[in-house]
C-alpha positions in Angstrom: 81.2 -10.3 73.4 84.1 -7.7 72.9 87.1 -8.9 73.4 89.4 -6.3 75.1 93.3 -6.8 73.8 96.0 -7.3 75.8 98.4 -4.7 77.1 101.5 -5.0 74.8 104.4 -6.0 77.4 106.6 -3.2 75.4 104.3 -0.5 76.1 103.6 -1.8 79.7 107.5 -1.9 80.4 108.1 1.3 78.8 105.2 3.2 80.9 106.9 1.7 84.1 110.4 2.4 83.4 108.7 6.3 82.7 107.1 6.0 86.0 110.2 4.7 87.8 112.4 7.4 86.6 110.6 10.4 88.3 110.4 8.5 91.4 113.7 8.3 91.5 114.3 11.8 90.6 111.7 12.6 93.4 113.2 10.9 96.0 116.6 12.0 94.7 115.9 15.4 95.2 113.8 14.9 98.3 117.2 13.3 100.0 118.8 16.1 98.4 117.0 18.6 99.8 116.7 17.1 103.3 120.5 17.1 104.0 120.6 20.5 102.4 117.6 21.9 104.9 119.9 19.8 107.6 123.4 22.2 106.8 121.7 25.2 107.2 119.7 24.5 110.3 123.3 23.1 111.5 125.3 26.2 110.6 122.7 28.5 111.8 122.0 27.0 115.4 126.4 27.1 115.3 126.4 30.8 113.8 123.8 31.4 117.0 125.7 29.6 119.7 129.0 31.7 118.6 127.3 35.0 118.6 125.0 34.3 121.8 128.2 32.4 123.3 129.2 35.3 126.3 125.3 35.1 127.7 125.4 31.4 127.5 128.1 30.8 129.2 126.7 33.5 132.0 123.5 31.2 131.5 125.2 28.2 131.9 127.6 29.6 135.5 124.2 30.8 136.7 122.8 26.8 136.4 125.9 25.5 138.1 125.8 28.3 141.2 121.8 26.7 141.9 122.9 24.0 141.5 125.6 24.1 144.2 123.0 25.5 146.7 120.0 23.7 145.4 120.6 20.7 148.5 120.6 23.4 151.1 117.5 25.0 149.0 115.5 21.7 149.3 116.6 21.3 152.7 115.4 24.7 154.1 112.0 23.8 152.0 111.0 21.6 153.9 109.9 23.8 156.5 108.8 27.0 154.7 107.9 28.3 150.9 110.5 28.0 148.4 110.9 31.6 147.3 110.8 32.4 151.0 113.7 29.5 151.4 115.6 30.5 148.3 115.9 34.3 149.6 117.1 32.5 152.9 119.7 30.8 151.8 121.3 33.7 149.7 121.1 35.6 152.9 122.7 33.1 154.8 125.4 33.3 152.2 126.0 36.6 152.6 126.0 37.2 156.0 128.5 34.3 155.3 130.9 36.3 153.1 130.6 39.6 155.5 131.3 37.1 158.6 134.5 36.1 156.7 135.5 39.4 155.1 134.2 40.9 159.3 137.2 38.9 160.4 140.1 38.7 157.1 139.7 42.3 156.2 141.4 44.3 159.1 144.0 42.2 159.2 144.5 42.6 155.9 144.0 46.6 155.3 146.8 46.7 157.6 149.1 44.7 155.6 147.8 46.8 152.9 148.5 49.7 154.3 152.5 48.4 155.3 153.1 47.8 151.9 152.2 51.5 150.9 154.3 52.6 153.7 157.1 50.5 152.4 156.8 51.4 148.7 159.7 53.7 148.7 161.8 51.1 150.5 160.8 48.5 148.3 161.4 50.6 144.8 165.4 51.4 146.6 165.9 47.4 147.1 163.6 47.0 143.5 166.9 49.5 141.7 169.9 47.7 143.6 168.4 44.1 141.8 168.5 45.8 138.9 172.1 47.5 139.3 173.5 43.6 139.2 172.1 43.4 135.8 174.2 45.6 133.2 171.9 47.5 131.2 169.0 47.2 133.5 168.0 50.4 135.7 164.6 52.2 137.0 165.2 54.7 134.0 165.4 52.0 131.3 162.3 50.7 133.0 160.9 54.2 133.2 161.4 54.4 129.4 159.2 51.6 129.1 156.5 52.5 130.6 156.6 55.7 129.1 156.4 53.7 125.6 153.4 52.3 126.5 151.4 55.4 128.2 148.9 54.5 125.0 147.9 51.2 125.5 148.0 52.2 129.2 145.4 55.1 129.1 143.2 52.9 126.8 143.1 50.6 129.4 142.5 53.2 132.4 139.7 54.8 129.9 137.9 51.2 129.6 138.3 50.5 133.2 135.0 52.1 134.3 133.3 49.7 131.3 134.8 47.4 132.3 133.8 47.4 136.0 130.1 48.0 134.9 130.1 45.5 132.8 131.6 43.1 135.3 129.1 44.0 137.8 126.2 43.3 135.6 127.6 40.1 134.6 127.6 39.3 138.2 123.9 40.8 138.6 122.6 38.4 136.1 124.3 35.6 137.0 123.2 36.2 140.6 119.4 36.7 139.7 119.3 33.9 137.1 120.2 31.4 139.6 117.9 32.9 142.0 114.9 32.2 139.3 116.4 28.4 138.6 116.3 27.5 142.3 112.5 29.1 142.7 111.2 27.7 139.2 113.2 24.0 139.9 110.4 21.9 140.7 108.0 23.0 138.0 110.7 22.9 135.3 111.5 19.2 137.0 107.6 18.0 136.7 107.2 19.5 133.3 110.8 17.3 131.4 109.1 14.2 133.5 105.9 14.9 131.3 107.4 14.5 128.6 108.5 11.2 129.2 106.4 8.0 129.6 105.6 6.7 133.0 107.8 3.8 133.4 110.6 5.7 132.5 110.1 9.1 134.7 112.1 7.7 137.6 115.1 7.0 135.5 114.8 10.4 134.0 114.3 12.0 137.6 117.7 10.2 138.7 119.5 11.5 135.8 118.4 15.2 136.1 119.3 14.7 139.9 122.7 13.6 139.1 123.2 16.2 136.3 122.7 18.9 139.0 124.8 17.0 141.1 127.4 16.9 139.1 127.6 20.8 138.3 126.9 21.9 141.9 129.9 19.8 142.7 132.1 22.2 140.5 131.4 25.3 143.3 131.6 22.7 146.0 135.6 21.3 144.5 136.5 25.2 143.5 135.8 26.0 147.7 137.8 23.0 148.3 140.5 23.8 146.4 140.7 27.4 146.8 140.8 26.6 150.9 143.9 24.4 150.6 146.0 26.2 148.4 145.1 28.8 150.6 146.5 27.2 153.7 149.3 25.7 151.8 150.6 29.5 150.4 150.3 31.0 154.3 151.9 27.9 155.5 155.0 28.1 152.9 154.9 31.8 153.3 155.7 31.4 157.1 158.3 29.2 156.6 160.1 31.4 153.8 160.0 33.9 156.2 157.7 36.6 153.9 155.8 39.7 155.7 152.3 39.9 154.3 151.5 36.3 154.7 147.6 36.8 155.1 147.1 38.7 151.7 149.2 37.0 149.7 147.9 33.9 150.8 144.0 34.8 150.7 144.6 36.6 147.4 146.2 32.7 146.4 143.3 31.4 147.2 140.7 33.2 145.4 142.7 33.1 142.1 142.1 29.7 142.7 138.3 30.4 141.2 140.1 31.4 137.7 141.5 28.3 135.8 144.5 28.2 134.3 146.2 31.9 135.2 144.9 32.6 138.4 147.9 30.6 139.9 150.5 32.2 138.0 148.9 35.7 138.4 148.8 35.0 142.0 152.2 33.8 142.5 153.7 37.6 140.5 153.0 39.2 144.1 154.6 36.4 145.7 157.6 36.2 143.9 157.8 40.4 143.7 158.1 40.7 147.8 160.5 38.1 148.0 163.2 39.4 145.3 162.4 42.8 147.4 164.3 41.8 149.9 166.8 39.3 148.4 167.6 37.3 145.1 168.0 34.1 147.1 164.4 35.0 148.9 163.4 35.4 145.3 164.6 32.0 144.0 163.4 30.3 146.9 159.9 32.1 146.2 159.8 31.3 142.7 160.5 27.6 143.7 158.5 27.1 146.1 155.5 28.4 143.6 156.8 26.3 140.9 155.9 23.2 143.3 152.6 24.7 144.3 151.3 25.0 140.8 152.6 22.0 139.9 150.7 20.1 143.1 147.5 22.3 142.8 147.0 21.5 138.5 148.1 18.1 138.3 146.7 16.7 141.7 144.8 18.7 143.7 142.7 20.2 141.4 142.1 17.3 138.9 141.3 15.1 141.8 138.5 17.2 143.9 136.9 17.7 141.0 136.5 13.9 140.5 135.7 13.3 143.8 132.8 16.6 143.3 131.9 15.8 140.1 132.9 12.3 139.1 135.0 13.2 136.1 138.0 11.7 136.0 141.6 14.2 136.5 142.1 13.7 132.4 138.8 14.6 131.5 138.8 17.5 134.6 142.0 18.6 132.3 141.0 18.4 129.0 137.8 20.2 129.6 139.8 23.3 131.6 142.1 23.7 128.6 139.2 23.0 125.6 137.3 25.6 127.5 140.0 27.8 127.7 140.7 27.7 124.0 137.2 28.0 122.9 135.8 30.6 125.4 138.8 32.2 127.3 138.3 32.8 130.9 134.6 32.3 131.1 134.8 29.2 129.1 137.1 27.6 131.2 135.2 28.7 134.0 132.1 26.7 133.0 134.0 23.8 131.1 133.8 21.5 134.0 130.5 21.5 135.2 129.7 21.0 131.8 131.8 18.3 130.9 130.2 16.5 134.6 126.4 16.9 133.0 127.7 15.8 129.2 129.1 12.6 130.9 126.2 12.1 133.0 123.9 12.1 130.1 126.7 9.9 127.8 126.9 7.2 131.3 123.4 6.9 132.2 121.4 7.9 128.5 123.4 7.4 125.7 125.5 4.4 126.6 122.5 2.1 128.0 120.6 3.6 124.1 123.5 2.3 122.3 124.0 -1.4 124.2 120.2 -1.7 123.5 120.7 -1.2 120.3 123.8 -2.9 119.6 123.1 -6.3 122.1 126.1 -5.1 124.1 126.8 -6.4 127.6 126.7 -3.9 130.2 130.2 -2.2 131.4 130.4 -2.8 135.4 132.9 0.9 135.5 132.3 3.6 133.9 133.6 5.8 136.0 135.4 7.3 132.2 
């Protein structure tokens, strides 16, 4: 019988060690790889975001307006088609908006049209303000303006654009939340088939309270529009100002625009009251001061936590992130967002992470 010789245990070591090494150079350059694969995906879905940010934040406004009128949407489905109840409901909205505008408006083309009247007679009290101040006068102001005719026709030319582009913005935004409400229970059945079934009813709850939470941001904008609203005609009557109703309802729509729709309403305010005396002015100006203050460090912070459950810091930080990242538009959609990002952190990602950890559950987390 042959006998077959035994592996020397210097070869055997040295063909491991050579089959060790390009497994580690394999799975060195596999991790390498991997987290470079990971970058770019990462920077390109950020490059996309950036460049797509405008129609995703129209996206995003058109979610949050269904979702504000999705209740009255189920509501009215339970008695006819959806698309049929849908249509309904926008035109109950705006036979809404022309009952209100029915009654407001020829009140306040009146007012409008006293102002006009008055523009002389304001521009005379506007010059003897100005003769208190030495060096101040319509002509030095005239001068001004005259300096900036350039920027001031570029803006006049862009106007039109502008206007267009506006109105399509508003188009969109209009039709896409038309075709959420309609398409809401089929896109709700299809996420709940992706689940498994013992956890559908959880997931159904959350998507509920997601939408809940962004509807609320329409619902707490009304709110707050409709009390500062009141408040301005109220202090307006008591300061003793003409043109209470449109400086008023043109307080409370501002309200919609975070940030400098108070101060841009309040340049009107303070304007008519210098117009007819400096102490009218100061008082103005005061009285504004205290209105702003109330409305962005109360009011405001606090319907939107009782709308959306976030809490007046987060309500604030999300305003001014949004602000800084996206301008007007961003800070527009910051909130409702910031409501469905802590609805998915509360009721997903924290219960995931206790799970995970063997945490005890935290009885508020209202944060």
């Amino acid at each position: 019988m042959d006998e077959t010789p035994a592996p020397d245990p210097g070869e055997t070591a040295g063909q491991n060690a050579g089959t060790s090494v390009p497994n580690e150079t394999r799975r060195w350059w596999h991790s390498t790889l991997s987290v470079a694969v990971a970058l770019v995906v990462a920077v390109a879905v950020l490059y996309i975001v950036v460049l797509l940010a405008r129609p995703l934040a129209l996206l995003a406004l058109a979610i949050v307006v269904a979702s504000a009128l999705a209740p009255v949407v189920d509501w009215v489905g339970r008695w006819m088609p959806r698309v049929i109840a849908v249509i309904a409901v926008y035109l109950l909205l705006l036979l809404l908006i022309v009952g209100i505008g029915w009654i407001i408006v020829p009140p306040l083309v009146v007012q409008i049209q006293a102002v006009i009247v008055r523009a002389p007679e304001l521009l005379d009290t506007v010059q003897q303000l100005l003769d208190r101040f030495p060096g101040l006068d319509m002509a030095t102001i005239t001068d001004l303006i005259t300096s900036q005719l350039g920027e001031i026709s570029a803006l006049l030319v862009a106007l039109p654009m502008t206007v267009v582009s506006s109105l399509l913005d508003i188009l969109f935004v209009l039709f896409m939340s038309i075709y959420w409400l309609i398409q809401g229970p089929s896109r709700h059945r299809f996420v709940l088939s992706l689940v498994p079934v013992g956890q559908r009813e959880h997931t159904s709850r959350v998507l509920r309270d997601i939408g809940d939470a962004m509807g609320g941001y329409v619902r707490g904008a009304a709110i707050d529009g409709a009390i500062i609203g009141a408040l301005t005609y109220i202090g307006l009557l008591f300061l003793g100002l003409e043109y209470t109703l449109v400086l008023a309802l043109f307080a409370g729509v501002m309200e919609i625009i975070p940030i400098a729709g108070p101060v841009i309403a309040s340049i009107p305010i303070i304007g008519l009251a210098l117009s007819e005396s400096l102490s009218r002015g100061l008082m103005a100006a005061g009285f504004v001061l205290l209105l702003q203050q109330f409305e962005g460090n109360l009011l405001a912070p606090n319907v939107m936590h009782s709308q959306t459950n976030l809490s007046p810091m987060l309500a604030l930080l999300a305003v001014f992130i949004g602000g800084a990242l996206g301008g007007l538009l961003g800070a527009l959609v910051a909130i409702p967002l910031t409501a469905a990002l802590r609805v998915i952190v509360v009721q997903v990602v924290a219960p995931f992470v206790r799970r995970w950890t063997g945490a005890p559950r935290v009885d508020d987390e209202s944060e």
